[in-house]
C-alpha positions in Angstrom: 5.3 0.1 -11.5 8.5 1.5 -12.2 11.6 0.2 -10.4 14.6 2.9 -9.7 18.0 2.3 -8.1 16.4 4.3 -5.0 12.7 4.2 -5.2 9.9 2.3 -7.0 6.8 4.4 -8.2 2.8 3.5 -9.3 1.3 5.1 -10.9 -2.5 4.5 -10.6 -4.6 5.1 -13.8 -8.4 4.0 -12.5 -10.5 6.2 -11.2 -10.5 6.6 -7.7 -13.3 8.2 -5.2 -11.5 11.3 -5.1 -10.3 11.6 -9.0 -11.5 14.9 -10.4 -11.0 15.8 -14.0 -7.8 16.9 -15.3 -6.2 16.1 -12.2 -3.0 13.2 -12.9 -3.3 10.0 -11.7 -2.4 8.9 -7.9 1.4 8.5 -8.0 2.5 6.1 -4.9 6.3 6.3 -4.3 8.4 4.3 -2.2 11.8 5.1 -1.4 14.5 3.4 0.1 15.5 3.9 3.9 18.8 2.3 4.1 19.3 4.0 7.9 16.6 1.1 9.1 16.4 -2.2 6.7 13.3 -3.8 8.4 11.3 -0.5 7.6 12.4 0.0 4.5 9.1 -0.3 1.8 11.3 -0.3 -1.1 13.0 -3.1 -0.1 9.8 -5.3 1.1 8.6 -4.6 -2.3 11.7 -6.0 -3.9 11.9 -8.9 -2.0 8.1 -9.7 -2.2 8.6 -9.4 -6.0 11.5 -11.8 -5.5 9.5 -14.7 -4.1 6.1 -14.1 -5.9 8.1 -14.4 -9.5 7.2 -17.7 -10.2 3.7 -17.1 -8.7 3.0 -14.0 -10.7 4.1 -15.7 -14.3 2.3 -19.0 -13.6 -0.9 -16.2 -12.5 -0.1 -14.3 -16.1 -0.4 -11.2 -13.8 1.3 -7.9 -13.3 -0.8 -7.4 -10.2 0.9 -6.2 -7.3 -0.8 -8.3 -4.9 -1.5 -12.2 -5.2 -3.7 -15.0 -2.5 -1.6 -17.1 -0.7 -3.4 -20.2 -1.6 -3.5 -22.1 -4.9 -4.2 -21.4 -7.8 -2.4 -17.7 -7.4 -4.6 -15.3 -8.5 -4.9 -11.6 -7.8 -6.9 -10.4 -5.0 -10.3 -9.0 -5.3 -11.4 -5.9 -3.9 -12.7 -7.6 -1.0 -10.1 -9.0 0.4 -8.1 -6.6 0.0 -10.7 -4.7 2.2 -11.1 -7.5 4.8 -7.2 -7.9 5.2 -6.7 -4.3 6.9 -9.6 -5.6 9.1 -8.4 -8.9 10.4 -4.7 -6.9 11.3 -6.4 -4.7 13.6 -8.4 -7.6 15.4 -5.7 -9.9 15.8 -4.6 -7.6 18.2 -7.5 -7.2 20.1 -8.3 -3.8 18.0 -12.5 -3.8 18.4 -13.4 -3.7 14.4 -16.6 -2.6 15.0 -15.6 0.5 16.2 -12.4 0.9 14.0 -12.1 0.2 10.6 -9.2 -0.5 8.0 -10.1 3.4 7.4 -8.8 4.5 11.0 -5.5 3.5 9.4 -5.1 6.8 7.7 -6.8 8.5 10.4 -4.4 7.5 13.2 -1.2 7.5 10.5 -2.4 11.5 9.6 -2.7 12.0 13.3 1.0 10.9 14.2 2.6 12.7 11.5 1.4 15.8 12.7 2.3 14.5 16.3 6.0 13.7 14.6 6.2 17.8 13.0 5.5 16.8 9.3 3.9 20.1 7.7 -0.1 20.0 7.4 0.1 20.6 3.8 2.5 17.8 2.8 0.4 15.5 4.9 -2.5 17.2 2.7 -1.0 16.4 -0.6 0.1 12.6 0.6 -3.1 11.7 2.1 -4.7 13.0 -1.1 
């Protein structure tokens, strides 16, 4: 993770189900967007690095994201998995029909809605 005055960057060195050879590794970038605060990912970063500090040094972790519950540790695969899942059925969202997936379905979907070029929604979605 790499922390700028006006955006914070991964960079994601595993290999992913769509890494190809040669090709860099996934870059995730998050830039501030000072016209709305409470949408603003760079900022929800910063602040969630703020109160998991302690968390993340007592952990010995540089993982981004950490359980709630004690002792700290940094999630599994799995729950990161589940998580997307139990957001769409607090809501009444039938999860048997739609999974965490359907997120970047229904995100791809309203960008193009919005105007966003096909080919920059491309090269985000990867």
């Amino acid at each position: 993770m790499t922390i700028q005055l006006n955006k914070i960057t991964f960079v994601v060195p595993a290999l992913l189900k769509t890494s190809r050879p040669n090709k860099d590794p996934l870059q995730l970038t998050f830039c501030r967007f000072p016209e709305t605060a409470s949408l603003c990912s760079y900022l929800t970063l910063q602040e969630c690095l703020r109160l998991t500090k302690s968390s993340r040094i007592a952990a010995n972790t540089t993982k981004l994201f950490l359980s709630f519950i004690k002792p700290y540790r940094p999630l599994s695969t799995d729950t990161c998995s589940r998580w997307p899942k139990t957001v769409l059925s607090n809501p009444g969202v039938n999860v048997s029909i739609f999974k965490g997936h359907s997120y970047r379905g229904a995100a791809t979907s309203k960008a193009v809605l919005q105007g966003i070029a096909v080919d920059l929604i491309l090269k985000t979605a990867d």
